[in-house]
MIZARO-862070 format. One line per 10 residues: number of its first residue (from 1); their letters; for each residue x, y, z of N, C-alpha, C. Coordinates in steps of 0.2 Angstrom, whole numbers, padded with zeros to 4 digits, always signed. Example, Ala and Ser with C-alpha at 12.3 -4.5 7.8 and 13.67 -1.06 7.14 Angstrom:
<doros>
1> as> +0066,-0028,+0039,+0062,-0022,+0039,+0066,-0016,+0039; +0064,-0011,+0035,+0068,-0005,+0036,+0064,+0000,+0039;
</doros>
This chain:
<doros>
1> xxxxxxxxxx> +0015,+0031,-0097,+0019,+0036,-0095,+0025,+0034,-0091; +0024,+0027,-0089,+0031,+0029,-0084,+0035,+0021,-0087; +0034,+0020,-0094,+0037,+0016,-0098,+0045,+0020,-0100; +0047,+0021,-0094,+0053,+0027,-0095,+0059,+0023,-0094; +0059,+0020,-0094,+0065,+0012,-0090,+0068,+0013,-0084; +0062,+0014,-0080,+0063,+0013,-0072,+0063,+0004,-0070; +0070,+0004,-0069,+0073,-0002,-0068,+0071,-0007,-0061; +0069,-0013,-0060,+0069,-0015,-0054,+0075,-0021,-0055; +0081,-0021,-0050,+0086,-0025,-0050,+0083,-0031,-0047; +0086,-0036,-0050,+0082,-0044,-0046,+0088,-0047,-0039;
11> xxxxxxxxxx> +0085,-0051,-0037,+0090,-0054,-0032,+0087,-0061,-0030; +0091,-0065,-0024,+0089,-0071,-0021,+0083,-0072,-0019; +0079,-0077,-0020,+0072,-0079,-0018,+0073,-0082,-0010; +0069,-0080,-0006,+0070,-0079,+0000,+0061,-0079,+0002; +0060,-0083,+0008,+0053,-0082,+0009,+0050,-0078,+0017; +0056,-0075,+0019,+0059,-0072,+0024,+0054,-0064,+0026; +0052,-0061,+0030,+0048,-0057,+0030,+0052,-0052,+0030; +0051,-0044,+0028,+0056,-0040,+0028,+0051,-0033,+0030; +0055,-0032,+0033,+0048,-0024,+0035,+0056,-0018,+0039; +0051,-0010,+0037,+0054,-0005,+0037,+0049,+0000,+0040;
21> xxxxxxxxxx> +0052,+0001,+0044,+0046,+0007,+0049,+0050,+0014,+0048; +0057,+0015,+0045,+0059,+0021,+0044,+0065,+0027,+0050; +0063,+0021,+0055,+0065,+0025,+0062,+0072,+0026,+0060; +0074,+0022,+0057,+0082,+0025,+0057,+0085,+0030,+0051; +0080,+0032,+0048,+0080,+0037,+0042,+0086,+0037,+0036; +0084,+0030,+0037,+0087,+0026,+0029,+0083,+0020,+0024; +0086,+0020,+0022,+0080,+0012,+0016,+0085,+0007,+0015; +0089,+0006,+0023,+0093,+0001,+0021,+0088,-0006,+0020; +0093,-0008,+0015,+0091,-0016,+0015,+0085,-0015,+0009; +0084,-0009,+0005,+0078,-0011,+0000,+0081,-0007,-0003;
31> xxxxxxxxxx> +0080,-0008,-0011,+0082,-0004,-0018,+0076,+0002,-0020; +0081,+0007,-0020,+0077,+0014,-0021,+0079,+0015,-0029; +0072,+0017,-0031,+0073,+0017,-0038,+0067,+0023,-0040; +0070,+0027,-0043,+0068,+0034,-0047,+0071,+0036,-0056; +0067,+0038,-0057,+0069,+0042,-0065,+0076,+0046,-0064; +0075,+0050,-0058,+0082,+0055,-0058,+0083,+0055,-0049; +0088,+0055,-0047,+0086,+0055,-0040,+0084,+0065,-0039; +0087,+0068,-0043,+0089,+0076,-0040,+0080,+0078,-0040; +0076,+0075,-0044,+0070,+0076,-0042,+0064,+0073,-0039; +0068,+0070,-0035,+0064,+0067,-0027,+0067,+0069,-0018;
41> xxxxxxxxxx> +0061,+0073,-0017,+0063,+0075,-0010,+0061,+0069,-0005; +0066,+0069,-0003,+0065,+0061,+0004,+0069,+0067,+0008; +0064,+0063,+0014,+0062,+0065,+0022,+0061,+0062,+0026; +0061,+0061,+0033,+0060,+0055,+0037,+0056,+0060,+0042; +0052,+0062,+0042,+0048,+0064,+0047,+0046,+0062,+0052; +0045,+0067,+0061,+0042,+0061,+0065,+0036,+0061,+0064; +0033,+0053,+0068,+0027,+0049,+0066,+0026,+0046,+0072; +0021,+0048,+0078,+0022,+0045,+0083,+0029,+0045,+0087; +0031,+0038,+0090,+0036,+0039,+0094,+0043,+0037,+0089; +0042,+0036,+0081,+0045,+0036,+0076,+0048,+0040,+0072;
51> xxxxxxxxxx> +0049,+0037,+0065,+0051,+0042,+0060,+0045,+0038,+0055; +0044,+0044,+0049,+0041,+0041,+0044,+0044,+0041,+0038; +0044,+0042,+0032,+0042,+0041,+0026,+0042,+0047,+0020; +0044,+0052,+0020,+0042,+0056,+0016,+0044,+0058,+0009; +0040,+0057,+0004,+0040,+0058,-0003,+0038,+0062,-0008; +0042,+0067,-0010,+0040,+0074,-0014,+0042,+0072,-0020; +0043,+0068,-0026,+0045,+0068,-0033,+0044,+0072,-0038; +0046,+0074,-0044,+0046,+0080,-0047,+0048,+0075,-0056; +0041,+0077,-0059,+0043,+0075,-0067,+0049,+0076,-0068; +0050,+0072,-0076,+0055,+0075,-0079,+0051,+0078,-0084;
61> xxxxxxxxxx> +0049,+0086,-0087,+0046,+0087,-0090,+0045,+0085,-0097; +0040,+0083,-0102,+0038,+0079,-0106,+0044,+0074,-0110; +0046,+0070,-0103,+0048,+0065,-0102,+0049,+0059,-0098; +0048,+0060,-0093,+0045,+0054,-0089,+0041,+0057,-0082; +0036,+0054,-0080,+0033,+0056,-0075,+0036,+0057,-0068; +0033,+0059,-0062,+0036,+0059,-0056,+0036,+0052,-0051; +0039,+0049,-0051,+0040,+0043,-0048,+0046,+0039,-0043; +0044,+0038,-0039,+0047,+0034,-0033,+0047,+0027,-0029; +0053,+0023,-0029,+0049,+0018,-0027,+0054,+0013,-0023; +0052,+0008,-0019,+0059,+0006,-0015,+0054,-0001,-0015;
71> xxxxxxxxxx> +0059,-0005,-0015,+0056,-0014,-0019,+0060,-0017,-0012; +0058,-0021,-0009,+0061,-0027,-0004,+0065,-0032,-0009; +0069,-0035,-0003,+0074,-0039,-0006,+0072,-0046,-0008; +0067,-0049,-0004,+0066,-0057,-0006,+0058,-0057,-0012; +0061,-0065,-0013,+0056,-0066,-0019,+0050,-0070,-0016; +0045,-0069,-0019,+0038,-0072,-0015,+0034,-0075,-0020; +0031,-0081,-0018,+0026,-0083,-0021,+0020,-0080,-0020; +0014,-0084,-0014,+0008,-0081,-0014,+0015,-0075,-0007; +0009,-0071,-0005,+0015,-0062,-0003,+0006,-0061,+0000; +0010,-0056,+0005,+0006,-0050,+0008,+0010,-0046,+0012;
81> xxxxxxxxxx> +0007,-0041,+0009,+0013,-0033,+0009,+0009,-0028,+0012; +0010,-0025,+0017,+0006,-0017,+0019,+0011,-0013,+0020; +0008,-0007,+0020,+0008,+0000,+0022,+0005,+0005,+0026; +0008,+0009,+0030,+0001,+0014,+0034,+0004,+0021,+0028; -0003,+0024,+0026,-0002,+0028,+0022,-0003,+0034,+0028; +0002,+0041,+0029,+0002,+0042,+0036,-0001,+0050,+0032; +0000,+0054,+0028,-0001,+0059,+0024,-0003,+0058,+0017; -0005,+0067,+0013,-0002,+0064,+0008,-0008,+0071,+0004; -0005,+0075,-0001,-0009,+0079,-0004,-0016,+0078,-0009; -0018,+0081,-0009,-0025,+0079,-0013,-0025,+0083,-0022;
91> xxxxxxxxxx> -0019,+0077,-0023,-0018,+0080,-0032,-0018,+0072,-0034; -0018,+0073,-0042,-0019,+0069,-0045,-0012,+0061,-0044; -0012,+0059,-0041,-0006,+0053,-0037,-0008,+0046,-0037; -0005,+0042,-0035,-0007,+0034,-0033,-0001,+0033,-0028; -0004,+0030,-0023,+0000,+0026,-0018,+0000,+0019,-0021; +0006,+0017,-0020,+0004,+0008,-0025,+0008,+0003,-0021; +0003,-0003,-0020,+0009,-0008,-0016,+0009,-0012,-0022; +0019,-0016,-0023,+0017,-0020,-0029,+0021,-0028,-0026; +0018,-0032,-0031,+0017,-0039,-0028,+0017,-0044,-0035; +0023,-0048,-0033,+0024,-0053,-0038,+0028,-0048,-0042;
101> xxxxxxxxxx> +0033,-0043,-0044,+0034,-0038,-0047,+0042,-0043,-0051; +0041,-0045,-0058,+0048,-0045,-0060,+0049,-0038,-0067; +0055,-0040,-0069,+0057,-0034,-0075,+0057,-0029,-0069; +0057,-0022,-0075,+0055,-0016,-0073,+0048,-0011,-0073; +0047,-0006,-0073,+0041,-0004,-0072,+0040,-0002,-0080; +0045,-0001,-0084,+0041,-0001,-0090,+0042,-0007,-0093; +0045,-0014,-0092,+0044,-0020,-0095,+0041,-0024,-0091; +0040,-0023,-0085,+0038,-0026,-0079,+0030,-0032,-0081; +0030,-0035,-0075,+0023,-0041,-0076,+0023,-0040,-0069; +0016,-0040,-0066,+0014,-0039,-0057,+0007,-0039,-0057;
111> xxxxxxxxxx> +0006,-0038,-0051,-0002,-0037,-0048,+0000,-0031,-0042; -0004,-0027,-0044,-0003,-0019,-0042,-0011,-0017,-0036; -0009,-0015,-0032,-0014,-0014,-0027,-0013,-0005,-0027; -0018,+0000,-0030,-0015,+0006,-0031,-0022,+0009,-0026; -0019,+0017,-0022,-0025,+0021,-0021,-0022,+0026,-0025; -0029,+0028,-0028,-0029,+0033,-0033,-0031,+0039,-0030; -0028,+0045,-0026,-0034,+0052,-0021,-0036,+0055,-0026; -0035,+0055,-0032,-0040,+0058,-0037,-0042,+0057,-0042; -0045,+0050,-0041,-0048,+0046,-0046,-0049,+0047,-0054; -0052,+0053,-0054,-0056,+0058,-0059,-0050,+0063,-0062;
121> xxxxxxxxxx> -0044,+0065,-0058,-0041,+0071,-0060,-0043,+0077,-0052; -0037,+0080,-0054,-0040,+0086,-0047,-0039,+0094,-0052; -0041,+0094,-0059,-0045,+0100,-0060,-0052,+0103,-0059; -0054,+0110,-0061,-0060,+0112,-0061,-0065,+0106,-0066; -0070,+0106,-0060,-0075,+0100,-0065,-0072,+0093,-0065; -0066,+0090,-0062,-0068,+0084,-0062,-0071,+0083,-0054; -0073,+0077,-0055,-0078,+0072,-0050,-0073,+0072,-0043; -0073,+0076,-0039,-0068,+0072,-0032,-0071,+0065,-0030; -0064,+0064,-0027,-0065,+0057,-0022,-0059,+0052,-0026; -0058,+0048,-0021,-0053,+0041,-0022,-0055,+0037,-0026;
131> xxxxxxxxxx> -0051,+0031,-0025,-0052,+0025,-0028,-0046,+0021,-0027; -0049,+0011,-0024,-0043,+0008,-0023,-0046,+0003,-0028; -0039,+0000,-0031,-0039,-0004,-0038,-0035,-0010,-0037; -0038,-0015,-0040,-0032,-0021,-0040,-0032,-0021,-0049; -0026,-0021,-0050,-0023,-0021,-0056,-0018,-0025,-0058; -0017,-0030,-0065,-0012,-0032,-0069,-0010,-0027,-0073; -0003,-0028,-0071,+0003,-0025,-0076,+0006,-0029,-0080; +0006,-0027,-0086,+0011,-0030,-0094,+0014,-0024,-0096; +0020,-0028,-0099,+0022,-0023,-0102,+0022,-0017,-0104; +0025,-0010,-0103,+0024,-0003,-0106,+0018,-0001,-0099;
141> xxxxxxxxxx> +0018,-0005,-0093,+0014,-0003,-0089,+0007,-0003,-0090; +0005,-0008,-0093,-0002,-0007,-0096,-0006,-0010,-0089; -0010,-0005,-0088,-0014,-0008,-0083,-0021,-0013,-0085; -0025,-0018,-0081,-0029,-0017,-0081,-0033,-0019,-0074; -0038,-0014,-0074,-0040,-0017,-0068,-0045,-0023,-0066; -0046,-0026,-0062,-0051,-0033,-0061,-0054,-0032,-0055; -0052,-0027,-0051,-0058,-0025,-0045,-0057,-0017,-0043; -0064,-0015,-0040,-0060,-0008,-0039,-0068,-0005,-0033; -0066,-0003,-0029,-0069,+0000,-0021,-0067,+0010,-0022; -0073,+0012,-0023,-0073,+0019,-0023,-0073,+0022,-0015;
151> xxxxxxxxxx> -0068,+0023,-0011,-0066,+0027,-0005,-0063,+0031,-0005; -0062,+0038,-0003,-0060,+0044,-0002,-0059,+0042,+0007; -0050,+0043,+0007,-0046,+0044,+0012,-0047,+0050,+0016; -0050,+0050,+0023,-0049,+0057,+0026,-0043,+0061,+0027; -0042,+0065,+0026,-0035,+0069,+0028,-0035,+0070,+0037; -0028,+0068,+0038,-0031,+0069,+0045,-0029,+0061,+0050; -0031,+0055,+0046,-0031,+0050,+0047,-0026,+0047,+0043; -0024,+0042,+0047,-0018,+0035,+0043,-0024,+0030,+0043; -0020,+0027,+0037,-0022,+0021,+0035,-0018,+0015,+0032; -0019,+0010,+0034,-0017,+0004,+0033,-0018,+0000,+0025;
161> xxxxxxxxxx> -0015,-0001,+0020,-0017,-0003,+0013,-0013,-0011,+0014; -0018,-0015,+0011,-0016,-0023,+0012,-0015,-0025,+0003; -0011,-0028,+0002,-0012,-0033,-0006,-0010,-0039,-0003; -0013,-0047,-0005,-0011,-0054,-0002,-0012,-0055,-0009; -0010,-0062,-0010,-0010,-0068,-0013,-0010,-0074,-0011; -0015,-0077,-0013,-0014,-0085,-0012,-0016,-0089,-0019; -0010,-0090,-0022,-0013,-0094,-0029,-0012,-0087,-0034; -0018,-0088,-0036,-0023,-0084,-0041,-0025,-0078,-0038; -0028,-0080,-0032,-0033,-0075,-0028,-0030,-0068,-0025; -0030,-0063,-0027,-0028,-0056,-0023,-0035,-0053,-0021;
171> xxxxxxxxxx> -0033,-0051,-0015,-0036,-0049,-0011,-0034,-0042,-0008; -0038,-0035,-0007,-0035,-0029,-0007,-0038,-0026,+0001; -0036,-0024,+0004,-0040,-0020,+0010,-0037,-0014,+0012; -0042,-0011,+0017,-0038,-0003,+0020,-0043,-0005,+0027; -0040,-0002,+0030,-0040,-0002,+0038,-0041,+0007,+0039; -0044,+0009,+0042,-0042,+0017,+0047,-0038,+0012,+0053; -0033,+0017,+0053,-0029,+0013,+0060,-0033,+0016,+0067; -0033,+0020,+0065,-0039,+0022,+0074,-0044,+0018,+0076; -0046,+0011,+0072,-0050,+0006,+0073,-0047,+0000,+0068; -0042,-0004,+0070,-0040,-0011,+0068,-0044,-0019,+0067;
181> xxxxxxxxxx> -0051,-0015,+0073,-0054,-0022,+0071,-0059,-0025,+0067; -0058,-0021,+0061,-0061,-0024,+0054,-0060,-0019,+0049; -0058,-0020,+0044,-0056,-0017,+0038,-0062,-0014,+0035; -0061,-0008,+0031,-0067,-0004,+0031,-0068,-0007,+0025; -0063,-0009,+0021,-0067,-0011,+0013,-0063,-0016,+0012; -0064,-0023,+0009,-0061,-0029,+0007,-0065,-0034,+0001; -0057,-0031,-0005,-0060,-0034,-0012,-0056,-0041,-0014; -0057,-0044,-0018,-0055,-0048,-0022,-0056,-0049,-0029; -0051,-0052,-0033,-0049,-0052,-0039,-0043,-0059,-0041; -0045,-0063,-0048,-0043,-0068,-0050,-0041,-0067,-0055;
191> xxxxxxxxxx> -0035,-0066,-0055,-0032,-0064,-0062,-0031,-0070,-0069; -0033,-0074,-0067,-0035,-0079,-0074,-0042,-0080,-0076; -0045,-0074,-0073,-0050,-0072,-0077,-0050,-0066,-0080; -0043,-0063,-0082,-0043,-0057,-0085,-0041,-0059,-0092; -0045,-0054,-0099,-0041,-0059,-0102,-0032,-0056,-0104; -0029,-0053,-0100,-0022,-0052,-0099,-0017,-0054,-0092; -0019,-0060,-0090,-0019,-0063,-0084,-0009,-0063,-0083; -0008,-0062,-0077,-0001,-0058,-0075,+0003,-0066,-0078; +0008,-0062,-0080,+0013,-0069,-0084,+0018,-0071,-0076; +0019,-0067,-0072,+0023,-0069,-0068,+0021,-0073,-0061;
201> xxxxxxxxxx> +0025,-0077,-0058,+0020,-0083,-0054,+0025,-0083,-0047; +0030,-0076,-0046,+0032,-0075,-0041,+0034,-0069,-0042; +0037,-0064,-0036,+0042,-0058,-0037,+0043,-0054,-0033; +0047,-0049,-0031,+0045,-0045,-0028,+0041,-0039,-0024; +0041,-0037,-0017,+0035,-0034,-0015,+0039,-0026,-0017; +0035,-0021,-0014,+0036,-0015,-0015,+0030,-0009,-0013; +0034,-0003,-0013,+0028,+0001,-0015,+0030,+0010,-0019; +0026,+0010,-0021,+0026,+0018,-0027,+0021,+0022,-0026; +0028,+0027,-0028,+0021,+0035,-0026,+0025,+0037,-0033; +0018,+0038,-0039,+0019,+0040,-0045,+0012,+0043,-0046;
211> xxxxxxxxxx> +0014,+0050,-0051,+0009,+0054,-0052,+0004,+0051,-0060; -0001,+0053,-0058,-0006,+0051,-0063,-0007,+0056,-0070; -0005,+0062,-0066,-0006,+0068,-0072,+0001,+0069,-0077; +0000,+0062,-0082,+0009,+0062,-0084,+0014,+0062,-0082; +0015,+0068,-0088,+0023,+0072,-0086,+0025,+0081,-0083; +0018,+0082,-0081,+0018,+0087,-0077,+0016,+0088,-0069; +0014,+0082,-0068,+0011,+0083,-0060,+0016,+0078,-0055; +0017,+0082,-0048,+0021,+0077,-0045,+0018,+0075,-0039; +0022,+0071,-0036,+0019,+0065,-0028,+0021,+0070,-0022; +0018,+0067,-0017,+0019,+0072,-0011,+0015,+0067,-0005;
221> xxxxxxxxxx> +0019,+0061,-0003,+0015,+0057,+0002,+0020,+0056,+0006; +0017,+0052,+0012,+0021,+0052,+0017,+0018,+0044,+0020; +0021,+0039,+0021,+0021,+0031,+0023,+0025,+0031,+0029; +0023,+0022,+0032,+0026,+0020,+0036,+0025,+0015,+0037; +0029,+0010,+0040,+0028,+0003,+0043,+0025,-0003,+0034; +0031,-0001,+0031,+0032,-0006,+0026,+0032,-0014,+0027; +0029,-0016,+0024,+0029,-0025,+0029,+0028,-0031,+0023; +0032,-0035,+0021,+0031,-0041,+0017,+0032,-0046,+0019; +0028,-0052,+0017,+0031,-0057,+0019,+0027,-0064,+0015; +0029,-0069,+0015,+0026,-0075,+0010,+0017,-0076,+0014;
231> xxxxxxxxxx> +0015,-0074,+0020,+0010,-0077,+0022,+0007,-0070,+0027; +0001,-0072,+0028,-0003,-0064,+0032,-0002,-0068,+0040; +0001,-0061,+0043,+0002,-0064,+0050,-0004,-0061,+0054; -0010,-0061,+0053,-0014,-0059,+0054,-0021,-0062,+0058; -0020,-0070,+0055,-0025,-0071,+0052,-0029,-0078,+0061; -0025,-0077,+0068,-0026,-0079,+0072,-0030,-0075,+0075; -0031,-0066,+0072,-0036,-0061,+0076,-0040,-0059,+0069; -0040,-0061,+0063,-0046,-0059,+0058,-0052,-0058,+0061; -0056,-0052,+0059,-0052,-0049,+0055,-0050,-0043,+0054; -0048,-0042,+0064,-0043,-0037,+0064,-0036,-0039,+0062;
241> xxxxxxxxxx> -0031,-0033,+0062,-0025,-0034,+0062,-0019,-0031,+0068; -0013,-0033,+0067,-0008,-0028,+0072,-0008,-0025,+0070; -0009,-0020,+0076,-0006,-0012,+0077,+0001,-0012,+0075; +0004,-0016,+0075,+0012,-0015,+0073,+0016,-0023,+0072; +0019,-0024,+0066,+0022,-0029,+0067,+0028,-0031,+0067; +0030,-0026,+0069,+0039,-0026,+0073,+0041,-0020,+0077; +0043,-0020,+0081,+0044,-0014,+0087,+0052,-0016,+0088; +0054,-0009,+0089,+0062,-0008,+0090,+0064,-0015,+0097; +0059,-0013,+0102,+0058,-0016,+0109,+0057,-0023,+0108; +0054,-0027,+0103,+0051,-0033,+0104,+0041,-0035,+0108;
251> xxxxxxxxxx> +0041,-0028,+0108,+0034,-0028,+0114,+0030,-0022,+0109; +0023,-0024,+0111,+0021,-0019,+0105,+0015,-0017,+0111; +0012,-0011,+0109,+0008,-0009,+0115,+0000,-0013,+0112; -0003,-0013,+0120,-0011,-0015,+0119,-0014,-0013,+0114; -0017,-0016,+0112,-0023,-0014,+0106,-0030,-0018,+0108; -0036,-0016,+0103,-0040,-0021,+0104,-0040,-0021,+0097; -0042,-0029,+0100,-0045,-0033,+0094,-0052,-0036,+0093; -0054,-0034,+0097,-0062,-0036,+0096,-0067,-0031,+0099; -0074,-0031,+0098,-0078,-0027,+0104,-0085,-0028,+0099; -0090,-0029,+0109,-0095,-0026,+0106,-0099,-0020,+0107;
261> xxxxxxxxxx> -0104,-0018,+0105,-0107,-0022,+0099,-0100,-0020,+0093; -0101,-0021,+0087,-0095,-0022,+0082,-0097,-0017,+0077; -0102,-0014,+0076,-0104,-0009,+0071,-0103,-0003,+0071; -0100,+0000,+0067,-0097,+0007,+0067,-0102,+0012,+0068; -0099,+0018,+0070,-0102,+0025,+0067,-0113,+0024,+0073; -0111,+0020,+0080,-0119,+0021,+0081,-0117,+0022,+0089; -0121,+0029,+0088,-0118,+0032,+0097,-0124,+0032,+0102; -0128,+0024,+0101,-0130,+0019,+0107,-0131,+0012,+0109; -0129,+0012,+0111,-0131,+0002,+0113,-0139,-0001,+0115; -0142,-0001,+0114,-0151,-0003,+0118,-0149,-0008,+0123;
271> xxxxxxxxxx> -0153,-0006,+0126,-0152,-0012,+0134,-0152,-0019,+0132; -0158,-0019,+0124,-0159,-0026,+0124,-0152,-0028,+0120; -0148,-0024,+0117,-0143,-0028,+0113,-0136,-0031,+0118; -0137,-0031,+0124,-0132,-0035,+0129,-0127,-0030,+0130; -0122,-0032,+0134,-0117,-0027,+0136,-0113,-0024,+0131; -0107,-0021,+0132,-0101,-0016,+0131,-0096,-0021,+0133; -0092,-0023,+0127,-0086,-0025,+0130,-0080,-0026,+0125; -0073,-0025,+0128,-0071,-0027,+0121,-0064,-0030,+0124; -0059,-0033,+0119,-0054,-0037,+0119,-0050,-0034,+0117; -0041,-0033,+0121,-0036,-0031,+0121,-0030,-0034,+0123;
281> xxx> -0027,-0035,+0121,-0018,-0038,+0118,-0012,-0037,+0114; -0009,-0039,+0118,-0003,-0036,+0115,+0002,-0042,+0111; +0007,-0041,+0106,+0007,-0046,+0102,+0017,-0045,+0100;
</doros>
């Protein structure tokens, strides 16, 4: 369906990190790429003490799906790309960060990191609930997948979506950002163990809000804090991450990055399992 010749233009290889948080309510410095622009509403909404991300696209009726997308400018070998996904309706959609992406999206070759908020479909009698995927893409957008975490997004909450590479190896995560000190789900996937292994061995990062129900269903999400770069800047507090990794200021506020006890969702500590404490920094 979205083999509609949604074009990604190429540029200089660069190993340079590039990131967009929105505040100035433009997509300068990235390539905005749609089916039609007249049926995409962009919005910069506020988002905390920022702006956000806002994306409403609209089919072309049984003609090409509804589709959005803005690609960064340098070229990456192994890459690590995030996104905080800040809203977003509960219809049939994918949030997608894409990696190593050359061509287009209907000729295109990549490795695709998608959340799906209606896995199943959002009619009567389908299954609710999400789904996050690592996928290869070839040609005519053919997907397939090589790992896949069933999670349903709370509405209500942001979330942090991760795709990397090193080599071969992609590796997928999501974070609730209300707790950065450990990722709530983390997969992995070797695409030359597929037998349609991605032909492409660098390319650009990105992300897409594209509807799943063809050519009659549209997007409606809202992002922020776009972030790529050739390596994970993370990896000194694994396996938390930064609350933010660029601020207008150069100074980012306190966060924790550690704490005990470390396990979610348990509302008491036993005398015998030792103190309460945790670890906060700013970066």
């Amino acid at each position: 369906a979205l083999a509609a010749g949604l074009a990604l233009f190429g540029g200089q290889p660069s190993a340079n990190a590039q990131a967009l948080n929105f505040d100035a309510g433009n997509l300068t410095g990235f390539t905005e790429l749609n089916f039609n622009p007249a049926l995409v509403e962009k919005s910069f909404p506020a988002n905390g003490s920022g702006k956000a991300f806002k994306i409403i696209a609209h089919p072309i009726p049984d003609a090409a799906p509804a589709a959005e997308a803005i690609l960064s400018t340098p070229v990456y070998t192994d890459f690590y790309v995030a996104l905080d996904i800040v809203n977003w309706a509960v219809v049939d959609q994918a949030v997608v960060l894409l990696g190593r992406w050359t061509g287009g999206l209907g000729d295109g070759t990549g490795m695709i990191l998608n959340y799906d908020v209606a896995q199943d479909g959002d009619t009567a009698g389908d299954r609710k609930g999400g789904q996050l995927q690592i996928n290869t893409i070839t040609p005519g957008f053919e997907t397939e997948t090589l790992a896949a975490a069933d999670m349903t997004f709370v509405p209500g909450h942001s979330y942090r979506l991760i795709l990397k590479a090193v080599g071969s190896i992609y590796t997928g995560q999501a974070y609730d950002l209300n707790d950065l000190t450990k990722p709530l789900v983390t997969f992995s996937a070797d695409d030359t163990a597929s037998p349609s292994p991605v032909v492409s061995t660098s390319g650009k990062c990105g992300v897409l809000s594209f509807s799943r129900d063809g050519t009659a269903g549209s997007t409606d999400v809202t992002i922020d804090n776009f972030y790529a770069a050739a390596t994970d800047p993370n990896t000194a507090i694994a396996p938390a991450i930064h609350a933010s990794l660029f601020t207008d200021s150069g100074t980012s506020a306190p966060q924790v990055t550690s704490r005990t006890p470390a396990k979610r969702f348990s509302n008491f500590q036993p005398t015998t399992g030792g103190s309460i404490s945790f670890t906060a920094q700013t970066f």
